[in-house]
C-alpha positions as semicolon CSV with decimal commas, in nm:
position;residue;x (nm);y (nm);z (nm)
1;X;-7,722;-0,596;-2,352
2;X;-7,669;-0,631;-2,755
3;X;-7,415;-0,862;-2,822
4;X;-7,334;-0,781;-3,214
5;X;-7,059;-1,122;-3,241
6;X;-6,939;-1,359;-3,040
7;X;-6,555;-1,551;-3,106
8;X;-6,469;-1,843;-2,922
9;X;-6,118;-1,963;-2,961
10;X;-5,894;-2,217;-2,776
11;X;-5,697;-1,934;-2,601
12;X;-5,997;-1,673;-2,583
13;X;-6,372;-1,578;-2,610
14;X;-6,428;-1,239;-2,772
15;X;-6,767;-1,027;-2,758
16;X;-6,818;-0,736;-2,978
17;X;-7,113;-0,563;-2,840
18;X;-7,361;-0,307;-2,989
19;X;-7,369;-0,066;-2,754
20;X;-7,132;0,200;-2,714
21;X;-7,091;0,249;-2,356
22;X;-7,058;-0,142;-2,296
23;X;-6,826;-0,146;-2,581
24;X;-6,616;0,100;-2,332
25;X;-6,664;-0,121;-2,043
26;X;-6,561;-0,402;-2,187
27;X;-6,234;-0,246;-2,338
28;X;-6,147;-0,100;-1,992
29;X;-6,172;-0,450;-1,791
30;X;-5,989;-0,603;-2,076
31;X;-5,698;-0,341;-2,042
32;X;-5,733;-0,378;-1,640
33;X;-5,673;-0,742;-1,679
34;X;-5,404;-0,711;-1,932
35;X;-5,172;-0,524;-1,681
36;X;-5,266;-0,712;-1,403
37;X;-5,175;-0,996;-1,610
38;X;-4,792;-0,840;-1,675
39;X;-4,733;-0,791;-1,384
């Protein structure tokens, strides 16, 4: 795994990484998370 940048803040660590299908990945477990977190 290529990790292009990582952010670490008081309220949340973000990863950007290089490749495209992890990129994907990534942006699917954070939107899984995100409604399991409204509800």
């Amino acid at each position: 795994m290529l990790v292009a940048r990582v952010d670490v803040a008081p309220d949340h660590i973000g990863v950007q990484l290089r490749a495209e299908g992890l990129q994907t990945l990534v942006e699917q477990l954070r939107t899984t998370d995100a409604k399991a977190n409204a509800a």
